[in-house]
Each structure stands twice: as structure tokens, then as C-alpha cells.
N, C-alpha and C positions, 0 to 999 in steps of 0.2 A: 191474670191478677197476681199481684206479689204475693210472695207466703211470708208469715210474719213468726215470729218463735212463739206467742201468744196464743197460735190459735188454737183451736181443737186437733186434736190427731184422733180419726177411728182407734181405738183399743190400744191405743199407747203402741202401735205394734214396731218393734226397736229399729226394722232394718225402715219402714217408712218415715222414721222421725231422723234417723242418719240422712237417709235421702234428700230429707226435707233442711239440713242445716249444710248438704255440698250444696243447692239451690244457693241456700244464699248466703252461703262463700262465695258463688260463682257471681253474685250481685255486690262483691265488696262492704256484705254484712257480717262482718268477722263477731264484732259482739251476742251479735242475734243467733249466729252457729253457733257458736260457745255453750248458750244455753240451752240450746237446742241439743246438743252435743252429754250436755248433763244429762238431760231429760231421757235419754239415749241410753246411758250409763245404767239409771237405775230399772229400766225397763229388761236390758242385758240382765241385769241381777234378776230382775223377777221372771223372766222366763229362763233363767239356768243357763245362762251361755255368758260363763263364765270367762272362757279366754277371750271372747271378744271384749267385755267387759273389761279385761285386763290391757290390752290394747290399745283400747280406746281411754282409760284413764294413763297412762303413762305417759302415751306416745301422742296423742291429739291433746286433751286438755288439761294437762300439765303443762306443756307448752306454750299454751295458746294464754292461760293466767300469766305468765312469765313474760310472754312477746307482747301482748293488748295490755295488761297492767302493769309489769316490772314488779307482781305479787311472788315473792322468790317462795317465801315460807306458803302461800296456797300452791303452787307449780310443786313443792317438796312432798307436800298432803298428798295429790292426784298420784303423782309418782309413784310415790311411798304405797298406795292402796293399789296400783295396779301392781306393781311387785309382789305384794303379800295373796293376791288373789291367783297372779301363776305361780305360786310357790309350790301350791300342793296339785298342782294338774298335770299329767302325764308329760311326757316329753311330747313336744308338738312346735309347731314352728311359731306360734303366738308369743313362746318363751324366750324366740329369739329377735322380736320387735321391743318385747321390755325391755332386753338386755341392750339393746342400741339406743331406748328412751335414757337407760343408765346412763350408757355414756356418755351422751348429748350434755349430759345435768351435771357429771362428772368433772372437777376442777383438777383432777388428780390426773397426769399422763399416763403413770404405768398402769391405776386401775382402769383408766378411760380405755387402754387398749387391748388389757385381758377381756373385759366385756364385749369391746370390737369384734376379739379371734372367738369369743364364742357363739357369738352372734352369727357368723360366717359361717362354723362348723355347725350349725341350728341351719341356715341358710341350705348349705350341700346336702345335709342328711333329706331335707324335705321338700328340694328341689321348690325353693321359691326365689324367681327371681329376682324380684324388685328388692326383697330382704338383702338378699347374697350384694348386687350392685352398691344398695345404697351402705351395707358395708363394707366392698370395697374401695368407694371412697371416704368412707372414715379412715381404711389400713392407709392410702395412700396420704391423705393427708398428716395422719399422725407420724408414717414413716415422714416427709418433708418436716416437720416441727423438728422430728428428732435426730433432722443431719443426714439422712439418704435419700436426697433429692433426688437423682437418676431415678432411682428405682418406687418411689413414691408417686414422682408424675407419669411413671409408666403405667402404675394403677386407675391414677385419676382419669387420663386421656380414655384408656376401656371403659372406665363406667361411663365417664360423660359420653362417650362414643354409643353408647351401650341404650343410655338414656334420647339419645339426639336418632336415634335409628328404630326407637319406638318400642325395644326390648322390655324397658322400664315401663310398667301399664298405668304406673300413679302420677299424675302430676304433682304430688306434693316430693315423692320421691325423685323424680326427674328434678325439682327444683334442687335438695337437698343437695344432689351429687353438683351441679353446674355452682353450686354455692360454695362446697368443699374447694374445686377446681378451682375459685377465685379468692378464696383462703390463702390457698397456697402458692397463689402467683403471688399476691401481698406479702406471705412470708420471703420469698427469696426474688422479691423484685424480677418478673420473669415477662416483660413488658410484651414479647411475644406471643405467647400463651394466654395471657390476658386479653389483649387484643382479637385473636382467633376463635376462643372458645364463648367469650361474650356475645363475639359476634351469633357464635349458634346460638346461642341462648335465647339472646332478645326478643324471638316470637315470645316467650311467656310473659311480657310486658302487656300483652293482647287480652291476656284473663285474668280478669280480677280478684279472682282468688289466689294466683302466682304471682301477685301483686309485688308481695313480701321477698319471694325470691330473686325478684327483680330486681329490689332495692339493695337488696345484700349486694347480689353479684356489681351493681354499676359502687354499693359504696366501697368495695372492694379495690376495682377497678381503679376507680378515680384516687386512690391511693398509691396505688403503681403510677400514676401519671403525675401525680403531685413529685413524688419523687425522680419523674423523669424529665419533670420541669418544663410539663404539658400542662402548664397551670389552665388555660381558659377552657381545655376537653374537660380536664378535672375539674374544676369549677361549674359548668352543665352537668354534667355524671351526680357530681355529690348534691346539687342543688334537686336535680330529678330524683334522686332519691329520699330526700327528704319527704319532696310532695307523697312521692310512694310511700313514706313510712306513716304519714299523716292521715291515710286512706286503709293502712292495712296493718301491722304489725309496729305501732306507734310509739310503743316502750322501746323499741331495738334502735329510733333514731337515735341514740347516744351516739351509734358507729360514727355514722356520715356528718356529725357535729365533731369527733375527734378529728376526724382528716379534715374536715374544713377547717382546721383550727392550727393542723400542722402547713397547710396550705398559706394559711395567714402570717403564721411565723415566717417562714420562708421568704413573704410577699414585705416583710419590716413591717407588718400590721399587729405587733405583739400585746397591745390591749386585747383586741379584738378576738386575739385567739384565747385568750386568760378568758375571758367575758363567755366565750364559747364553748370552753372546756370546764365552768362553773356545776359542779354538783357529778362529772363525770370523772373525779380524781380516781376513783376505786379500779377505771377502765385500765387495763395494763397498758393496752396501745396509746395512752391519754400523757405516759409519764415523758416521754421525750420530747412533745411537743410544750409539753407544761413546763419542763427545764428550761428547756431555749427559751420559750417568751418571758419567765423568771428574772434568768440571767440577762436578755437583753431590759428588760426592765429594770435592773439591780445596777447601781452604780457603784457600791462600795464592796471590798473585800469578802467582807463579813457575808452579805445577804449572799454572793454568789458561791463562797465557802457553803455554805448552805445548802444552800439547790445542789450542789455536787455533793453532799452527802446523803440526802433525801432519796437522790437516785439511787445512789450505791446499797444503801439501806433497799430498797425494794432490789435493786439488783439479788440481793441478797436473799432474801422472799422467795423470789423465784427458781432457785437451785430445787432437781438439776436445769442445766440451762438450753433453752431452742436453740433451732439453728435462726431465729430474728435475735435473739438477744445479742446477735455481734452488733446491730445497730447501736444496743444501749451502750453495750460496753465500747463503744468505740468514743459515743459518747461521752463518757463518763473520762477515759482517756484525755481527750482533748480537752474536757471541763479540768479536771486535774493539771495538764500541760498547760493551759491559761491562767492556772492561778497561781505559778511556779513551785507545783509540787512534782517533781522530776518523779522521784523514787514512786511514788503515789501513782502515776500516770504508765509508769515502766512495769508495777503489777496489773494493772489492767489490761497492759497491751499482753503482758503471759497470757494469762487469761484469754484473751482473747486470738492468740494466737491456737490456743489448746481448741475452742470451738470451732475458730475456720480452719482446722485440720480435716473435720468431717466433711463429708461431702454436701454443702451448703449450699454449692452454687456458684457462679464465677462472679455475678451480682455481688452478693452478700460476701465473697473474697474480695474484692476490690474494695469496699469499706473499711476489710480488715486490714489490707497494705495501707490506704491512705491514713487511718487513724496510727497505724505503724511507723510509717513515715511520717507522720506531722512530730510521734513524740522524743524516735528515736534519729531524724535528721537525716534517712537512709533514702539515699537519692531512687536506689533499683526498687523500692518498697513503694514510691511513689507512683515510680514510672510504670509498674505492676497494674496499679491501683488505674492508673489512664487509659491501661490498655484491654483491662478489666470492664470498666465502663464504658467505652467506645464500641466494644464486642456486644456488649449488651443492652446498648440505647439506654443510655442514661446520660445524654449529653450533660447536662446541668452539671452533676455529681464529675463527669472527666474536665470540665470545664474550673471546676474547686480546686482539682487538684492540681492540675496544669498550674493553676494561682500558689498551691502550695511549693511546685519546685520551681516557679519564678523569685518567690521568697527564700526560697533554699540557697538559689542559685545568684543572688541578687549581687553581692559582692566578689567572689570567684568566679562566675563568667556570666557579668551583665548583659551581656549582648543574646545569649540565652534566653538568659532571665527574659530580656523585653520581648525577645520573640514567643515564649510561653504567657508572658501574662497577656500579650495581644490578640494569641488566639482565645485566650479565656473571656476576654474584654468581647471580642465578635461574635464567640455562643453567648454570650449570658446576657450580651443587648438582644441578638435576635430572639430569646426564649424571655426578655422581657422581665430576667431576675434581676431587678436593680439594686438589690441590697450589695448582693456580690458582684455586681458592676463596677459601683463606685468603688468597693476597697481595688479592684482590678485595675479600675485607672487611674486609682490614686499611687498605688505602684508601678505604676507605668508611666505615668510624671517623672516619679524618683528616678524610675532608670532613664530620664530621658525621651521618652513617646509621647507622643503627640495629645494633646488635652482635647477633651471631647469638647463641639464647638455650640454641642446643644441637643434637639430632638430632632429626630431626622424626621422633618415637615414636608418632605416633597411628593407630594400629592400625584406626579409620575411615576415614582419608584409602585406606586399600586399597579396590579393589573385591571383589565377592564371586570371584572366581576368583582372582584375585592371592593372594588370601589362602589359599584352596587348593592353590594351587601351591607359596604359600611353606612352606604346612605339610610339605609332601611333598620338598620341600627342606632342611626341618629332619627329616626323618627318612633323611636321605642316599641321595635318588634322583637320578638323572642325570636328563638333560632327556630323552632317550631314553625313559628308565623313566616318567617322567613323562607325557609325551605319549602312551603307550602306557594309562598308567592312567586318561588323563582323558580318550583318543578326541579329541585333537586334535593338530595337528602341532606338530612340534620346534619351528619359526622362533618358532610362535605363543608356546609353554616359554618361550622365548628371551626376546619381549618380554613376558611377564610377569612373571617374573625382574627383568629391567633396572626395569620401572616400578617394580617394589615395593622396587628396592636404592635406588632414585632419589628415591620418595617417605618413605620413614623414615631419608634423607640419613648411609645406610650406605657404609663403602668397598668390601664386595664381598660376593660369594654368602655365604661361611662367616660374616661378621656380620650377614648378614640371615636365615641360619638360630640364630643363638645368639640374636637378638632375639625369633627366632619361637618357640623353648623358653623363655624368660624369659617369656613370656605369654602364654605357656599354647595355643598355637593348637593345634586338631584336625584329624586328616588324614582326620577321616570325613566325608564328603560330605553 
């Protein structure tokens, strides 16, 4: 029989009323723990066990107000009372789970990461694992924020290692570190690392109490993919996480609504992504993708004058600055270099040269050559920026640039030129970005190349599975459903999906299932 938060408990006694709310966490009863979790709280108090009491209001349900409601001011309360209760209790390792509730809560880097290192030194003296690990993925990730990436993902890789080898005895803490790890792929676009370490992760999709981590790490994920102009993976990822956020930690789907939203921009779908990003302005991650769909919706001067100050202003906010903030500012750069403000666009690229000095990443350096090169017209800055991305699987983004030294290169050696926009024109059909297709082959006209003759409808160019898949697509199955029908796995759905949207130079799943009833495919095997 289920337990319910309601029912009786013998004698209030605190460690059976805990017990009784990991139950049903473990049934996807996040609200019904929570109160249970309370009820926990003041039983701590009444039998004198204090540090746990402290603990468990910091570190669980302050939290869990925060993540299940978006209550920032009751999460500040829990917090706040768990602090003030280890303030006066001996040195003890309880002192050093508050200190990491701190920093979780913490919008401040430098105090985010004094809290971090004491929390560590708490961790060593009392020889607790799972404390020690799950802060040194906070030290790893804070070091990647702040520009030592080598040596930040050396951290993350141990603990998540740490965690994946069973070291780590909490599952909430196992989720924490594999959730750090895909933080910080996102910060410095590390599509490698993403890929490999999700992959460990994903049994926690299996307990519904690591529900919550689940969603994090795939909305993470799918933002490295959005970027690497793996729209249809990304697209599954962030849509699976939604449903996960719906089931478990329901306030935090803001995330996987931001990147679907930068996903949409991307896609020329710039209502959609406005529509999307409604009431999630305050997200930092929210401001870039809120710019572009802005500015592509602004036709006059003025409103897009605007949006490029909007940004810069928050840029501003944000001092001092991550090592992601080369995105903004590259941003802000070319939003400047679009609206003929030279000098304007020339401080930013400083700027932005000053942060990709630090060690960011070759990702996040390639952004900073190419927004280099777009404002300062430097051919080696480009060619940087191509080789930067190529190295690091980001087709989409080498395939931009490529376009930009075809533009560079357009009247000084045309023949170049057509040979770079061509290849750019051949990634960004296959990866199915049509925004940046068409200006690709509309400069490929200019110089002469050959005009695209339409969608490439040949129903041969499929292999034999593609074509099976697509049928079972056009009979409206999820990739789930599908993978289940065809005895092979989802990712695998995934990329047969993408090649076949790719190769008949559709914009997305529902037009390469109306292709696939327009002729005539069968779903009989």
C-alpha cells in the first residue's frame, strides 16, 4: 500500500518520517515529501538533533520550495533557519552541507566559491565522501565559469567518475555532480564530454526520484546540440525534459523553455521563441536568444538600436564576466557591427578579446575569432574561428563562418569566395539550418553558383531503415514508440530521423512525415 504524507506516523519518530518521504520521492511524490520532509524538520527540533535539522532545512527543503514552487523568498526562510541552527554547534561535518546549501542559493561567484572551499575543507577534516565529491564539482564547475577550463573539467570528470563508480552513496548527490558536469559542457560548448558523460548518467532516468536530474543534465545537453546544429537530437532532449520537469522539479522547466527557444530562433521561428521565452526574461541564459528573435522581429533602426542596448546593459550587470559571456559579447559585437556603429562594435571585440585570453576553451575561442573577424574584416580571425569549430563539432557555427569569409572574400577573390560559401551551403542543408542556407545561396548566386533547384525529394537518397523509420513517423510515432517497434535504441530513432530530414532538405519532423504520405511510404517492414 502507498504511504501518503497524511498519515499517522508512531511517535513522530524523525528518522521514520524521512524514510517515509525518500518512499515517495522514490514514487514521483515530490510535493507529498516536501511535507513530509517538514514534518521531519520539527520532530529534529523536538528531539535535539539539531545538525540534522540544520541539514535538512537548508539543503532539502529549501530547495525543493525553490524547484516545486519557484517560492525564492520561502527557499531564503528554510535556508536562512538551517544556517542560524549550525551556527552555534560545534565543528562537525553537518556545517559543511549548509555551507554548499549556501552556495547553491548564492548569485555571487566569489562568495559562491569561498563557501565551496569551505565546504571541502569541512569535507577532508571529517572524512565524508559524498560532501568532499559533491563539492568538488561545485570547485570544478565554478573554476570552468571563471575561465580555467582544463583544469575545472579535470575536477568534474573525478567526481562524476567518482559518482558513476558508486563512491558517491546519495543519489540526490550523484545527480548533483553528473548535473555540474553538464553545466559546464553548456558553458564552453564541449559537445564531447556531453555526449559521454550523459551517456553514463542516463540510468538515473530509471528512478523517479532522480527524475529532476535527469532533466537538468538532457536540458543541458540539448543545448550543446542546439548549438552544434543537432536541432532534431536537441529537440527530443529538451522536449524529454520538459515532460521530466512536469513530473518532478516543475518550477526549473524555465531551463529547457530557454533553449527551446534559442533552438527556435535559430530554426527562423522568432515568434515562437518570444512566445517561449515570456515571463522567463530575468533567466540570464534567456537574454541571447531574446535579442535575436527581438532584432529579427524589429524592422527599423530604432527598435534594433534597442535590443543592442538592452543587452549591453545586462552585459553590464553581469561584471565580472564568465568564460560563456564571450557568447554575449560577441553578440553584442555583431548586433553593434549591423547597425553601423564601427567604434561601438571595436569595444566590444576588446572586451572580448580580454575574456578569450583565459583559458575558455577552443569552442568558446572560435566565437571569439569569428565575432573578431566579422567586425574587424581580419581574414586569419575567421579562418581561426573555422578551424576552432571544425576541431570541436560544431558544424553549423564553422559552416557561419565559412559564409563570413565568402562575404569577406567576395570581390577580391570570388572564386574563393564561391568555393567557401558552397561548402557552407552543403553543411547547413545537410544540418537542415535554412535560415543560414538561404543567405548562403543567395551569395552563391552573386558569385555565380548554381541556384538550388528545390527539396531534395528522392526517396532513394534514403537508406533502407531511414525509410522505415520515416514511415513509422508518418504514422505518428514518437521515437520511443518507434525504437520499441524496430528493437533498436532511441539516440539511434534520433539519428535516423535527422539524416532523412536532412537528406530530402525538409525543415522538420512533421514535413518529412507529410513527404513520407505524399509517397506513398509503407510501415510494413
Amino acid at each position: 500500500m502507498r504511504v501518503g504524507a497524511d498519515d499517522p506516523v508512531p511517535e513522530e519518530e524523525p528518522t521514520a518520517i524521512l524514510a517515509r518521504a525518500d518512499a515517495l520521492a522514490d514514487e514521483g511524490e515530490y510535493a507529498a515529501a516536501l511535507a513530509l520532509r517538514e514534518r521531519a524538520f520539527v520532530a529534529l527540533r523536538g528531539s535535539g538533533e539539531v545538525r540534522r535539522a540544520a541539514v535538512l532545512a537548508a539543503y532539502q527543503i529549501a530547495f525543493d520550495h525553490l524547484a516545486l514552487f519557484g517560492h525564492g523568498a520561502v527557499a531564503r526562510g528554510w535556508l536562512q533557519r538551517g544556517t542560524e541552527l549550525i551556527r552555534g554547534q560545534s565543528e562537525c561535518a553537518e556545517v559543511g552541507w549548509v555551507l554548499l546549501a549556501r552556495a547553491l542559493h548564492s548569485a555571487d561567484r566569489t562568495e559562491r566559491a569561498e563557501l565551496v572551499a569551505s565546504a571541502a575543507e569541512v569535507a577532508d577534516r571529517w572524512g565524508d565522501a559524498d560532501l568532499w565529491f559533491d563539492a568538488l564539482a561545485y570547485t570544478g564547475l565554478g573554476r570552468v565559469e571563471e575561465g580555467d577550463v582544463a583544469a575545472g573539467t579535470r575536477l568534474l570528470d573525478e567526481a562524476a567518475a567518482a559518482a558513476r563508480a558508486g563512491e558517491v552513496s546519495s543519489g540526490t548527490v550523484a545527480g548533483e555532480i553528473y548535473c555540474k558536469m553538464m553545466m559546464a559542457c553548456e558553458t564552453v560548448l564541449d559537445v564531447t564530454r556531453a555526449e559521454e558523460w550523459r551517456e553514463q548518467a542516463e540510468p538515473m532516468a530509471g528512478r523517479p526520484a532522480l527524475r529532476w536530474a535527469t532533466a537538468i543534465c538532457r536540458t543541458h545537453h540539448g543545448g550543446v546540440l542546439v548549438a552544434a546544429g543537432r536541432w532534431v537530437e536537441a529537440e527530443i532532449l529538451l522536449q524529454g525534459a520538459l515532460q521530466l520537469y512536469e513530473v518532478s522539479y516543475v518550477a526549473l522547466r524555465r531551463a529547457a523553455l530557454v533553449r527551446l527557444a534559442e533552438l527556435r530562433v535559430r530554426q527562423g521561428r522568432a515568434l515562437e521563441a518570444e512566445q517561449l521565452l515570456s515571463g522567463q526574461e530575468q533567466d540570464p541564459a534567456a537574454l541571447r536568444p531574446w535579442a535575436r528573435a527581438r532584432w529579427a522581429r524589429s524592422s527599423d533602426p530604432a527598435s534594433r538600436a534597442w535590443v543592442a542596448r538592452v543587452v549591453e546593459q545586462r552585459l553590464r550587470e553581469q561584471e565580472p564576466l564568465a568564460a560563456n559571456d564571450v557568447l554575449t559579447l560577441a553578440l553584442v559585437a555583431q548586433l553593434d557591427a549591423a547597425l553601423g556603429r564601427p567604434e561601438a562594435a571595436r569595444r566590444a571585440v576588446h572586451r572580448l578579446r580580454a575574456v578569450a585570453e583565459r583559458d575558455v576553451g577552443r569552442a568558446l575561442r572560435g566565437y571569439a575569432n569569428h565575432a573578431d573577424g566579422v567586425v574587424t574584416g581580419s581574414l586569419d580571425r575567421l579562418e581561426a574561428a573555422v578551424a576552432a569549430f571544425g576541431a570541436t563539432r560544431l558544424p553549423l557555427e564553422e559552416a557561419v563562418a565559412r559564409l563570413e569569409i565568402a562575404r569577406l572574400l567576395r570581390v577580391v577573390e570570388p572564386v574563393r569566395a564561391a568555393g567557401e560559401a558552397q561548402a557552407a551551403v552543403t553543411v547547413l542543408a545537410g544540418l537542415g539550418a535554412h535560415p543560414h542556407r538561404d543567405e548562403a545561396e543567395a551569395l552563391l548566386r552573386e558569385l555565380g553558383g548554381p541556384r538550388r533547384t528545390g527539396p531534395r525529394h528522392a526517396s532513394g537518397q534514403l537508406t533502407d531503415r531511414e525509410t522505415e523509420v520515416l514511415a513509422l513517423v508518418a504514422e505518428g510515432l514518437s521515437n520511443p514508440e518507434i525504437a520499441a517497434r524496430l528493437f533498436i535504441s532511441r539516440k539511434t530513432v534520433a539519428h535516423h530521423v535527422s539524416n532523412a530530414i536532412a537528406k530530402l532538405g525538409v525543415r522538420n519532423r512533421a514535413e518529412a512525415a507529410a513527404w513520407a504520405v505524399r509517397n506513398g511510404l509503407s510501415a510494413t517492414r
